[in-house]
C-alpha positions in Angstrom: -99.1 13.7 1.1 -101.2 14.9 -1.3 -99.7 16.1 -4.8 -100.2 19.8 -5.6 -99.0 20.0 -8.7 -101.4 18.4 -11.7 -99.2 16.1 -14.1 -99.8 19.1 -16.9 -98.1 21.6 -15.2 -95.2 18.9 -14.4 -94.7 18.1 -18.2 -94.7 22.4 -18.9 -92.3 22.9 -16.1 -90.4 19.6 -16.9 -89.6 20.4 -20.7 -88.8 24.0 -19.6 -86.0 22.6 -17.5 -85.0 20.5 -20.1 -84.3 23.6 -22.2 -83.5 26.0 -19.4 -81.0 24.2 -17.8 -78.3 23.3 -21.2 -78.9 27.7 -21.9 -78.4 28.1 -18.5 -75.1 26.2 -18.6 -73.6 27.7 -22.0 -74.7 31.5 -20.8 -72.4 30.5 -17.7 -69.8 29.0 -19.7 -70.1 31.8 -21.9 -70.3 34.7 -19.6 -66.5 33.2 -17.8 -64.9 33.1 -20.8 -65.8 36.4 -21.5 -65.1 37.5 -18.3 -61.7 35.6 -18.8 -61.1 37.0 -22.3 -61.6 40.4 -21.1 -59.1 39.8 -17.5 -56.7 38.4 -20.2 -57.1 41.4 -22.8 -56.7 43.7 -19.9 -53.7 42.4 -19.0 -51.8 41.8 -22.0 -53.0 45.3 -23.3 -51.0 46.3 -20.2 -48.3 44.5 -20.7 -47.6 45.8 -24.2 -48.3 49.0 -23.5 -45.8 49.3 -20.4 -43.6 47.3 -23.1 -43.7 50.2 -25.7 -43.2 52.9 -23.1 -40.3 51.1 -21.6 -38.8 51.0 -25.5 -39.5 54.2 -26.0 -37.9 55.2 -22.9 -34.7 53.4 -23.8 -34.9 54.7 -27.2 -34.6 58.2 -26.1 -32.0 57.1 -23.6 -30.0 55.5 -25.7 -30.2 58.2 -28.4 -29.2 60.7 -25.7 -26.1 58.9 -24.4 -25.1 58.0 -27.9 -25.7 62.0 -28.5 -23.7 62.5 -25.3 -20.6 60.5 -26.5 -20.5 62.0 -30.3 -20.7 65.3 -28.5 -17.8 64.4 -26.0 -15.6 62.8 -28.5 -16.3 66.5 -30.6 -15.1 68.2 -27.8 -11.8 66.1 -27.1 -11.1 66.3 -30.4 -11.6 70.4 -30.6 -9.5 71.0 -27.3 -6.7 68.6 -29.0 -7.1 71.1 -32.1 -6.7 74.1 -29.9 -3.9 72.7 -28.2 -2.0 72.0 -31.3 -2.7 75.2 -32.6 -1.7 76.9 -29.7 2.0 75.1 -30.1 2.3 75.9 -33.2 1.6 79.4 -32.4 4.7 79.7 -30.1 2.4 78.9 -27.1 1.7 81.2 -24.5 3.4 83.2 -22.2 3.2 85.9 -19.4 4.4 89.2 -19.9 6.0 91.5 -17.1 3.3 94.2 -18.0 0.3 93.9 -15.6 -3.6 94.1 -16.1 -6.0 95.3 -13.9 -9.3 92.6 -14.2 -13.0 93.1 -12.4 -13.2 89.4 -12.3 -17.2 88.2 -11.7 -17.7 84.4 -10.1 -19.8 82.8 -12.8 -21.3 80.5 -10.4 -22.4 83.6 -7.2 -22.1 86.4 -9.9 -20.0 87.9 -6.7 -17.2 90.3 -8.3 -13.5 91.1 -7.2 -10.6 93.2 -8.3 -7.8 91.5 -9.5 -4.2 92.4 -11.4 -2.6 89.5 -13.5 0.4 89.9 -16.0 -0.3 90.0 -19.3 -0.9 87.3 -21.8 1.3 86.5 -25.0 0.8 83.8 -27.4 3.3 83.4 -30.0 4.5 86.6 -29.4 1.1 88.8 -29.9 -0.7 90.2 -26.6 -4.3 89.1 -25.5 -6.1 92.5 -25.3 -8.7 92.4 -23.4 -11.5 92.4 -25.9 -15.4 91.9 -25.0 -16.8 93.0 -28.4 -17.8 89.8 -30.4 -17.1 91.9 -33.1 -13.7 92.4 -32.9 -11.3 89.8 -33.6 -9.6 88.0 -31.0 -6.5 85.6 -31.9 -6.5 82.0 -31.3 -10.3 81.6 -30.3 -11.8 83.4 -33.1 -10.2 80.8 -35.2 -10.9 77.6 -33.1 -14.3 78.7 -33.7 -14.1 78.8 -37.0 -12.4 75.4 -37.4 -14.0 73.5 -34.8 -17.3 75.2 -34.2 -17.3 74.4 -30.8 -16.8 77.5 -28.0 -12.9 77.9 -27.2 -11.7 79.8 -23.6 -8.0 80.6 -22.0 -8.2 81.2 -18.5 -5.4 82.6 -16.6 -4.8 81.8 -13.0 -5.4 84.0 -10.4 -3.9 83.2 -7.3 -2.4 80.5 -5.1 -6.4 78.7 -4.8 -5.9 77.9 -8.1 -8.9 79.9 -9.3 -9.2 80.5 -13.3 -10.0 83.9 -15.3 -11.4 83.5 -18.3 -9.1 86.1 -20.4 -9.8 85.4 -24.3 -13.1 83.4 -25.6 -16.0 83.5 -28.6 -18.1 82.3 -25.7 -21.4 84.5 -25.9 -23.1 85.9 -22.9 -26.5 86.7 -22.6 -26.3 90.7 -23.8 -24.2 89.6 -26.8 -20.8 90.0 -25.3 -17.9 87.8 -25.0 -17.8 86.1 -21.6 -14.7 87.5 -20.5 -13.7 88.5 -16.9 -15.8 85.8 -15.3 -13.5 83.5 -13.1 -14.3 79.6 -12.0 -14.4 79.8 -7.8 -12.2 77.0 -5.8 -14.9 75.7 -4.0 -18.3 75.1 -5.3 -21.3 76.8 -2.9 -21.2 74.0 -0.8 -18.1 73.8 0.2 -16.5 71.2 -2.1 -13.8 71.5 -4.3 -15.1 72.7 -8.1 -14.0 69.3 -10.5 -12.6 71.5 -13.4 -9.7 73.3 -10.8 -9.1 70.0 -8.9 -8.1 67.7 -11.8 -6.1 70.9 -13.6 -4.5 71.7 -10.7 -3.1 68.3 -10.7 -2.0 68.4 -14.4 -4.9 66.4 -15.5 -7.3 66.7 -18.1 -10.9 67.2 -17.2 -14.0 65.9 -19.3 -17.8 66.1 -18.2 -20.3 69.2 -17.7 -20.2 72.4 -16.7 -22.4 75.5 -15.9 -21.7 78.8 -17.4 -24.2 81.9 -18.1 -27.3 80.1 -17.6 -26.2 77.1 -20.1 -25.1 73.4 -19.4 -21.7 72.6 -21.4 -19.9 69.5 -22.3 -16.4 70.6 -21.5 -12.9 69.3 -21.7 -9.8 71.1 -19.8 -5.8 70.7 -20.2 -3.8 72.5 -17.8 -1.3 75.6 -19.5 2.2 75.2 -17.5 5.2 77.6 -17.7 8.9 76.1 -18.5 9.2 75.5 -15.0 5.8 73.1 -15.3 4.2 75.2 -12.5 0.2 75.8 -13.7 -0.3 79.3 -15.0 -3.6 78.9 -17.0 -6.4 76.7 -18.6 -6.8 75.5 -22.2 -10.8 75.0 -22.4 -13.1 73.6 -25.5 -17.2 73.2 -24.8 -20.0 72.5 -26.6 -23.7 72.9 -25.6 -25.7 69.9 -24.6 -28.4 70.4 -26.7 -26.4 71.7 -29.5 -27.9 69.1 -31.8 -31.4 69.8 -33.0 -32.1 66.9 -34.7 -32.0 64.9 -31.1 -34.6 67.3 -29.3 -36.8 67.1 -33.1 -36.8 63.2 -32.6 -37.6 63.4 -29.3 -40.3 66.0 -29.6 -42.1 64.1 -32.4 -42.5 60.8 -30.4 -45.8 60.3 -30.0 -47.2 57.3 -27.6 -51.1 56.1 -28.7 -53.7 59.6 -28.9 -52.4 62.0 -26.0 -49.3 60.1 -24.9 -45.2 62.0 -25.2 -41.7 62.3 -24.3 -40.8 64.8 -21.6 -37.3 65.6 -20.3 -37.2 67.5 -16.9 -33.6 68.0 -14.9 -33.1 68.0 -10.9 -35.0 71.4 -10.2 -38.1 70.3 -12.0 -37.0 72.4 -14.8 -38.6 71.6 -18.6 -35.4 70.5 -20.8 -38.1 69.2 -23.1 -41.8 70.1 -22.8 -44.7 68.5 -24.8 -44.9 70.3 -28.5 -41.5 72.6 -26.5 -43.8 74.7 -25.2 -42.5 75.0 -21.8 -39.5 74.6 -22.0 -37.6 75.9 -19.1 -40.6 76.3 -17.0 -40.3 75.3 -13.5 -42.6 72.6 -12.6 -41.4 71.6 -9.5 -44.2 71.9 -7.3 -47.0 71.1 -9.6 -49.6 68.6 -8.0 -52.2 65.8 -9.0 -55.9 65.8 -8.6 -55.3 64.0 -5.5 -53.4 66.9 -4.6 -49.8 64.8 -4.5 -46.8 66.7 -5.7 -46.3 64.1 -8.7 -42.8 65.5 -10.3 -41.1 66.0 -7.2 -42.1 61.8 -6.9 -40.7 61.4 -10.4 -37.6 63.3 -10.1 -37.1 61.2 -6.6 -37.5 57.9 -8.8 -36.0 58.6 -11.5 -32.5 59.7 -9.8 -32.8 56.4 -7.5 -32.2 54.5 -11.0 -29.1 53.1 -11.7 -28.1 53.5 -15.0 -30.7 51.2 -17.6 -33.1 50.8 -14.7 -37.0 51.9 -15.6 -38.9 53.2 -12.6 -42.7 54.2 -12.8 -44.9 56.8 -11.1 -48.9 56.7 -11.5 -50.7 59.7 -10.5 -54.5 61.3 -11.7 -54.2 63.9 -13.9 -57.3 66.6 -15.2 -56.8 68.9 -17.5 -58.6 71.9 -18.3 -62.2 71.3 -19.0 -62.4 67.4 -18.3 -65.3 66.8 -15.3 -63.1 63.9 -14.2 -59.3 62.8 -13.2 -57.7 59.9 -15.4 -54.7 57.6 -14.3 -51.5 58.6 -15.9 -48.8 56.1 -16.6 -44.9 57.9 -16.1 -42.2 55.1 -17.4 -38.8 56.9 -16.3 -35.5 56.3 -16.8 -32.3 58.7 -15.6 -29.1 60.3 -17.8 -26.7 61.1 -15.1 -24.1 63.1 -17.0 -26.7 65.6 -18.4 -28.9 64.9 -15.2 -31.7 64.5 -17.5 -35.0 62.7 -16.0 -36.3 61.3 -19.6 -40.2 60.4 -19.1 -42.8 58.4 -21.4 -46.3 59.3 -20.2 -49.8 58.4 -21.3 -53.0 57.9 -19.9 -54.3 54.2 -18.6 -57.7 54.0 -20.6 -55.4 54.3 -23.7 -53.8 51.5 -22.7 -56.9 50.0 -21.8 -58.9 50.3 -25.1 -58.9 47.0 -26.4 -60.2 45.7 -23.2 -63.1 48.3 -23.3 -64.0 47.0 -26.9 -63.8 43.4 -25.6 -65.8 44.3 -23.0 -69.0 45.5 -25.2 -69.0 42.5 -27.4 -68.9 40.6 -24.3 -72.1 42.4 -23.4 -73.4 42.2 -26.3 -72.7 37.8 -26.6 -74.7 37.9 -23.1 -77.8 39.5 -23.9 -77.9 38.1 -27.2 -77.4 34.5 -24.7 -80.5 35.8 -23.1 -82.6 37.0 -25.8 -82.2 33.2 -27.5 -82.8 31.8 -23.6 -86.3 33.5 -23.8 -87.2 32.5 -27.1 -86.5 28.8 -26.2 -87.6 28.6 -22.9 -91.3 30.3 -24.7 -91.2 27.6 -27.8 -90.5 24.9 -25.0 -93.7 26.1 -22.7 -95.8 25.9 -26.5 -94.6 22.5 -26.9 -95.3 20.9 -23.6 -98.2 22.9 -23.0 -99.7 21.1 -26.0 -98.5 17.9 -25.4 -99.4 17.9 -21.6 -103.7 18.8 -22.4 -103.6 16.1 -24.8 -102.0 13.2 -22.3 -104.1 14.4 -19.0 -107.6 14.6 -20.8 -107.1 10.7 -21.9 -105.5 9.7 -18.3 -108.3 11.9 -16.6 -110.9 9.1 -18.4 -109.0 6.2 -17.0 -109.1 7.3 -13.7 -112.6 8.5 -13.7 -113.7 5.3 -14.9 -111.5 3.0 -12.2 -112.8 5.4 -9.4 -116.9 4.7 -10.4 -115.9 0.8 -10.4 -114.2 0.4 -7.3 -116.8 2.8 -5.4 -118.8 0.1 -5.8 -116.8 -3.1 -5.0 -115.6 -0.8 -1.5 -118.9 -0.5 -0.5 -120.1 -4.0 -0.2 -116.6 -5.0 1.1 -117.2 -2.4 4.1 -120.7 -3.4 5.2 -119.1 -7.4 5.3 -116.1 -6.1 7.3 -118.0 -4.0 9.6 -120.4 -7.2 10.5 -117.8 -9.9 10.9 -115.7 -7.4 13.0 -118.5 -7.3 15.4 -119.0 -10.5 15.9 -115.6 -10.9 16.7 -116.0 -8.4 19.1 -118.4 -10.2 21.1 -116.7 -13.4 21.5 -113.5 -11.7 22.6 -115.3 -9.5 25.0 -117.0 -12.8 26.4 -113.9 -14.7 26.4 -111.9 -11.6 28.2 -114.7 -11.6 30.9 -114.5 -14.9 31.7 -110.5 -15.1 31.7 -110.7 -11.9 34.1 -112.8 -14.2 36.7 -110.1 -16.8 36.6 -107.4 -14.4 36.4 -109.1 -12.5 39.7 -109.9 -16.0 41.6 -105.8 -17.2 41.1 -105.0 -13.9 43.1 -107.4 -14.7 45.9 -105.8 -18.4 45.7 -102.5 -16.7 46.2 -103.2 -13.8 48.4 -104.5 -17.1 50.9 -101.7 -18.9 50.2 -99.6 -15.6 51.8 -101.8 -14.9 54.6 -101.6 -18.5 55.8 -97.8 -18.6 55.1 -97.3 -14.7 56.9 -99.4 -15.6 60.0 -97.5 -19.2 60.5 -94.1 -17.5 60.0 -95.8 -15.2 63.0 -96.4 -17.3 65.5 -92.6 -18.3 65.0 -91.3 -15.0 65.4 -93.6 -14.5 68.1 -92.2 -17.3 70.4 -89.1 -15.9 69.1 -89.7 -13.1 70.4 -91.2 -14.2 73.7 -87.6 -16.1 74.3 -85.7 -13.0 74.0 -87.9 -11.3 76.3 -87.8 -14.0 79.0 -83.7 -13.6 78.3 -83.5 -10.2 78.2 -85.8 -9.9 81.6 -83.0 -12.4 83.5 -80.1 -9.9 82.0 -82.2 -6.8 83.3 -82.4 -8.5 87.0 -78.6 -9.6 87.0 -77.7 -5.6 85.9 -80.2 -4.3 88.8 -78.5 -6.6 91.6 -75.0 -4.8 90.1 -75.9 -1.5 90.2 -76.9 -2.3 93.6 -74.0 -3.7 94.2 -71.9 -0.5 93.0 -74.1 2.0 95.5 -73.1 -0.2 98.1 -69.5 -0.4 97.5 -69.5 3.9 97.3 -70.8 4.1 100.5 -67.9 1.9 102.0 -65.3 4.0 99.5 -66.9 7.3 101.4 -65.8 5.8 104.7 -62.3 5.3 103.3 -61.9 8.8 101.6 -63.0 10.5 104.9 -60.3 8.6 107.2 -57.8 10.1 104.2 -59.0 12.9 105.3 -58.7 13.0 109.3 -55.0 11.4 108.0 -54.1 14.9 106.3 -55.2 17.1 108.6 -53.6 15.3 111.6 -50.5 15.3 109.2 -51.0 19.1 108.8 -51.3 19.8 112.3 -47.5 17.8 112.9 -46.1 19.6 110.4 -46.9 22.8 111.9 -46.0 21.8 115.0 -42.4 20.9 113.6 -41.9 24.1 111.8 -43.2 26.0 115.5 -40.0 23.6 117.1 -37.5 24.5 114.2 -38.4 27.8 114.5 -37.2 28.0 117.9 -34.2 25.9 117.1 -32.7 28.5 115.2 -29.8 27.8 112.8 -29.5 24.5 113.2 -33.3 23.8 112.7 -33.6 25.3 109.3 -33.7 22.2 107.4 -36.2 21.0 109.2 -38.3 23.6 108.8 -38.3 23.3 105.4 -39.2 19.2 105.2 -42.0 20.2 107.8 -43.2 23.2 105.0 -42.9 20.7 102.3 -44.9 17.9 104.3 -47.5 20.3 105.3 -48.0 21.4 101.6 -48.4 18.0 100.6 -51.0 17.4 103.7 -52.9 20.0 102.2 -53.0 18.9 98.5 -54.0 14.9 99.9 -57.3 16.6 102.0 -58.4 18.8 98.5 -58.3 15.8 96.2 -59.8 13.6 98.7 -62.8 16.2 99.0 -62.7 16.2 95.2 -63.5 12.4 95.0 -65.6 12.6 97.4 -67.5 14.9 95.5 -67.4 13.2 91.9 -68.2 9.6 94.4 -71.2 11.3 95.9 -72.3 12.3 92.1 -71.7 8.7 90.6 -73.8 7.0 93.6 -76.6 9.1 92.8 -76.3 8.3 89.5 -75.9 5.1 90.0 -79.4 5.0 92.1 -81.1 6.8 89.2 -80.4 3.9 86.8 -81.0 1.5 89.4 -85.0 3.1 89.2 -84.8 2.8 85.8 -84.0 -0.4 85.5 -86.5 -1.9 88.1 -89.4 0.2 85.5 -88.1 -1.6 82.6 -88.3 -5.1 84.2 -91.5 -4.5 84.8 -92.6 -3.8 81.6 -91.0 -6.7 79.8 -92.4 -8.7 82.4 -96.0 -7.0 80.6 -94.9 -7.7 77.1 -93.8 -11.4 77.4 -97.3 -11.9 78.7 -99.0 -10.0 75.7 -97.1 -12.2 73.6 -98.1 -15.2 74.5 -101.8 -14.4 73.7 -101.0 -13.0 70.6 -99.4 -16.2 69.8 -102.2 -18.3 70.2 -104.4 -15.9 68.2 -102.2 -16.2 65.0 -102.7 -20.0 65.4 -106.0 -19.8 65.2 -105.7 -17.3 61.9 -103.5 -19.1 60.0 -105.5 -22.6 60.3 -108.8 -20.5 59.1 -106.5 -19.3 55.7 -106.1 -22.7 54.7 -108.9 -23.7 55.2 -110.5 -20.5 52.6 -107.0 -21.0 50.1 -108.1 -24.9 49.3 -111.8 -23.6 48.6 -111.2 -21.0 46.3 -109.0 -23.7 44.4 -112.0 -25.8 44.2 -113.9 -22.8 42.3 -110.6 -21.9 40.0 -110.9 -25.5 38.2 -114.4 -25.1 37.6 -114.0 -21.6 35.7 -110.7 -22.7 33.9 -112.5 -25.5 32.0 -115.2 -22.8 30.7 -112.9 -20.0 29.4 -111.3 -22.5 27.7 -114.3 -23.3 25.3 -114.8 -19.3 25.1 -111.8 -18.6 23.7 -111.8 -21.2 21.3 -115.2 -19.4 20.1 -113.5 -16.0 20.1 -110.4 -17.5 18.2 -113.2 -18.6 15.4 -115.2 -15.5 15.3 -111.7 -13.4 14.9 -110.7 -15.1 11.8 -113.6 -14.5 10.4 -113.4 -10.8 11.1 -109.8 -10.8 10.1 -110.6 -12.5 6.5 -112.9 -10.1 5.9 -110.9 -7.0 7.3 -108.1 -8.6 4.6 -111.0 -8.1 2.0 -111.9 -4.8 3.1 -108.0 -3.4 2.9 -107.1 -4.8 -0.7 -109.9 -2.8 -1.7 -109.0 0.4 0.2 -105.5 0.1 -1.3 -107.1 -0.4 -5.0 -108.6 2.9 -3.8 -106.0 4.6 -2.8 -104.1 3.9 -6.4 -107.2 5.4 -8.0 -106.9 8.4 -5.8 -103.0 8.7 -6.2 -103.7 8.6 -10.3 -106.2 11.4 -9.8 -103.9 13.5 -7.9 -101.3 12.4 -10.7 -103.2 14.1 -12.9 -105.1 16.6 -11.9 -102.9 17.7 -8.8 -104.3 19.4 -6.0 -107.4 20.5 -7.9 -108.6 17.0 -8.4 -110.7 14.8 -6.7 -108.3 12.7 -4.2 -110.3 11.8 -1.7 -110.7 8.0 -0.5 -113.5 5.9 -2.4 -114.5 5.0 1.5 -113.7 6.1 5.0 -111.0 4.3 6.8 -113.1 3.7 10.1 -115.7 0.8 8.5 -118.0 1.7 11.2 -117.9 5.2 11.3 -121.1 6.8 8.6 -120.2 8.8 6.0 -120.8 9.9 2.1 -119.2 7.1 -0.1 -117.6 8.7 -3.3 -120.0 7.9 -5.7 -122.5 10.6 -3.1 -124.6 7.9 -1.7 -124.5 6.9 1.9 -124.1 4.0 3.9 -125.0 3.3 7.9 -122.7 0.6 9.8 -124.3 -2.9 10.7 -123.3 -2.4 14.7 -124.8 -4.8 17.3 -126.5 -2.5 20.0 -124.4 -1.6 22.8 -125.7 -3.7 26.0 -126.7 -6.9 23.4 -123.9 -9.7 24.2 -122.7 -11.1 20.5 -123.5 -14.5 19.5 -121.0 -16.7 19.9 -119.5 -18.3 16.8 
């Protein structure tokens, strides 16, 4: 196969390899760390992110419950003030004078006319007063001590149902919140938590909703001197009653855009970004995607247990972006306030180290491939130069082998080419002559098995002439049977006819008995019957006799037919055991004659073995002759083909490869130095000389 590529484009590609490949292995090793670096940065960049918002989250949480339980210790400690100073006010009483009330539910707004007795405390009567500006007793001064909103509620029937009668509790036109009463039963049908822990002379602590405003409340139950419930001691504060905890949680800010929200149950704003919303409802807001995101939130965030951070993602565009971003919610859920606290940002914020660690990651790669380039160029310079220099002195060497053994391969061909046809000659002479033998043994032979087929004949034919003669005797012996057999049906025919005559004279006496029974009567009955029987069997003995008759009369002419047959056939084998015989003595006569030619052509096969012996021994001599000379011929052929091989080396496929001399010796053709040469063959019909 011939080599396409010249040794100086080998060298250039070689050392370009030699460079390539080690750049080509450290921009790979490079490019994975970077692509691990970045997988890494991404996700420990989320990790610490989701870490801060979760901190943040339970920073707010905990600030709220901590809030919560300051504000609920406040308010146990104010309704223990006003129940003190209540006592030592005389406490309160009912008067017999009665008071005619428009009581409003606080929770349905629903109104109802009511009359109550009176209230006393310490002696002085509970006017009904809704002016904030005038003074009422006891409330006015709880207010003043405590800061904190003070109610009495009076009972108003057997339900248990409070009327708030005296308060500094403010409604939303600037009055006191007097008149409005606290239902039994919530709107659903369950029993309202204040009324049901009063009722049962228990103090109640948690939330409650009144004129728009969620309250941390705490209740004792008023009782009479009999201990029946007649009323309701209340103190509440406002949940959000301390600023400083909606400042902190409004100024926490989380990376560029990132804040702390607070929304309730109803998707309600407690705490808007900057407090700009607050109160709006947001409920039904949706997503880029079109998904109603805070009613997903609020559904997380109140399947928390208490501690437990939950997480809703969602795309978000605001006004004037072309695209959505990812948004990140971290929730986590105050129950008592049924506050949904969130800590929000966006997922590229999060993200921003890995972005930066992506570009110098693209930078590192092309500035891989720019020094690739500039050593993979330096690297073509280098063994560019060195490969001209190497092939111009190896293109001398070969140049000067190929002239040398041009010449050497020449002369070796023209000695090849004559000794090979020499030996030519003598084998062709020697082939010729063993041919003639070789044809003269298979005459021999063929003799040998004519002389050997035609006496095994003549056996087989007086063989065969004895089994004739025997099967001719067994043919006249069947013939005298069959014979035989038609004569014996004849006499059977004799018999079968008397057992006829025998069964119709039979059927005539049994007819004639049944005639005499017939006439007998009674008493010859019986025998009537016998002489049926016996004339039915009289007639079933005369049809099978006529039945054999039949198949006898069809076996004897049968029988006759073979017996025909048989008499031909004797009389041909009586024809072939006399053609036998002189065929016998003919094959006698041939197989004599084939001797007689086998021990001839022997004679003749001597003569030519001794002569192809001394032609082959000539052959043998002229062959080795030819062969040491062929031997010559090769050695220089492969000296050639090295030559060419270092040419193609070299050069590649635009050198000169081709073979200093054809490989055929006797075929004419250009040598490589351009001159010519013509075979020495022997014409074609002149035998060669024998060695």
């Amino acid at each position: 196969m011939r080599n396409r590529w010249s040794l100086k484009r080998k060298l250039v590609v070689g050392g370009v390899l030699l460079a390539a490949i080690p750049l080509l292995i450290l921009a790979a090793v490079v490019f994975t760390m970077n692509q691990k670096s970045i997988a890494i940065t991404r996700v420990e960049s989320m990790r610490s992110a989701y870490s801060d918002l979760d901190h943040i989250a339970q920073g707010v949480f905990a600030m709220v419950q901590a809030q919560q339980e300051v504000l609920q210790q406040q308010v146990n400690a104010g309704l223990n003030a006003s129940k003190e100073l209540l006592e030592r006010m005389g406490g309160i009483q009912l008067d017999k004078e009665t008071l005619a009330w428009s009581a409003v539910n606080q929770a349905t707004g629903g109104k109802s006319q009511v009359v109550l007795p009176k209230i006393r405390i310490g002696g002085e009567w509970l006017v009904s007063n809704p002016d904030l500006r005038k003074p009422s007793p006891f409330v006015d001064l709880i207010g003043r001590l405590m800061g904190g909103t003070s109610s009495v509620f009076q009972r108003m029937n057997a339900e248990g149902e409070m009327l708030r009668v005296v308060t500094n509790a403010e409604t939303p036109d600037g009055q006191r919140a007097i008149g409005t009463f606290i239902a039994a039963r919530n709107a659903d049908g369950t029993p309202h938590p204040v009324l049901q822990s009063v009722l049962n002379g228990k103090r109640y602590q948690g939330r409650s909703y009144a004129n728009k405003t969620w309250y941390l409340i705490a209740c004792d139950p008023l009782m009479d001197a009999a201990g029946k419930v007649i009323g309701m001691l209340s103190y509440a504060m406002k949940e959000q009653s301390v600023a400083s905890l909606r400042q902190e949680i409004l100024k926490t800010k989380i990376g560029e855009s990132g804040y702390v929200y607070v929304l309730d149950s109803e998707g309600r704003y407690i705490i808007s970004k900057d407090g700009k919303r607050d109160g709006e409802v947001i409920l039904n807001a949706q997503d880029a995607n079109g998904k109603f995101m805070v009613q997903q939130i609020i559904s997380v965030a109140k399947g928390l247990k208490p501690g437990e951070i939950g997480e809703v993602r969602y795309e978000w565009q605001n006004s004037g972006e072309t695209h959505s971003r990812t948004k990140v919610a971290r929730l986590m859920y105050f129950a008592p306030w049924d506050w949904v606290i969130g800590v929000g940002s966006y997922e590229e914020e999060f993200l921003a180290a890995s972005f930066k660690l992506t570009e110098i990651a693209k930078n590192n790669n092309r500035t891989v491939g720019y020094l690739f380039a500039a050593i993979a160029a330096l690297a073509i310079l280098l063994t560019l130069s060195l490969a001209v220099s190497l092939s111009k002195t190896l293109s001398h060497i070969a140049e000067s082998l190929r002239t040398g053994a041009s010449e050497i391969a020449l002369a070796s061909d023209q000695i090849s080419i004559t000794s090979q046809q020499l030996a030519e000659g003598a084998s062709n002479q020697a082939s010729g002559l063993a041919e003639t033998n070789s044809a003269l043994r298979q005459i021999t032979e063929r003799s040998e098995q004519v002389s050997e087929l035609t006496a095994g004949a003549d056996a087989l034919m007086r063989q065969n002439i004895q089994k004739s003669g025997a099967s001719l005797q067994s043919m006249v012996t069947m013939t005298k049977a069959m014979e035989q057999i038609e004569a014996d049906g004849a006499r059977m025919a004799i018999i079968i006819k008397t057992i006829d005559e025998i069964a119709f004279q039979t059927n005539l006496l049994a007819l004639n008995a049944a005639v005499e029974a017939a006439r007998a009567g009674e008493s010859g009955r019986g025998f009537g019957v016998v002489a049926e029987e016996v004339r039915s069997l009289a007639k079933r003995v005369a049809e099978a006799a006529r039945t054999t008759q039949e198949l006898l009369d069809g076996n004897i002419h049968k029988v006759r037919q073979a017996t025909s047959g048989i008499k031909g056939v004797n009389l041909n084998f009586e024809a072939i055991v006399e053609t036998a015989t002189v065929m016998g003595e003919k094959v006698v006569s041939i197989t004599a004659a084939s001797r007689e030619v086998a021990n001839i052509i022997k004679e003749i096969a001597k003569a030519l073995s001794g002569l192809d012996d001394v032609v082959r021994r000539n052959a043998a001599g002229a062959e080795e002759s030819a062969s040491a000379s062929t031997e010559m011929s090769g050695q220089v052929h492969s000296f050639d083909r090295l030559v060419a091989e270092l040419v193609n080396l070299v050069e590649g496929a635009r050198g000169k490869a081709t073979s200093l001399a054809s490989d055929d010796p006797q075929t004419d053709g250009p040598t490589p130095n351009g001159k010519s040469y013509q075979s020495a063959a022997v014409p074609e019909h002149q035998p060669a000389p024998l060695a």
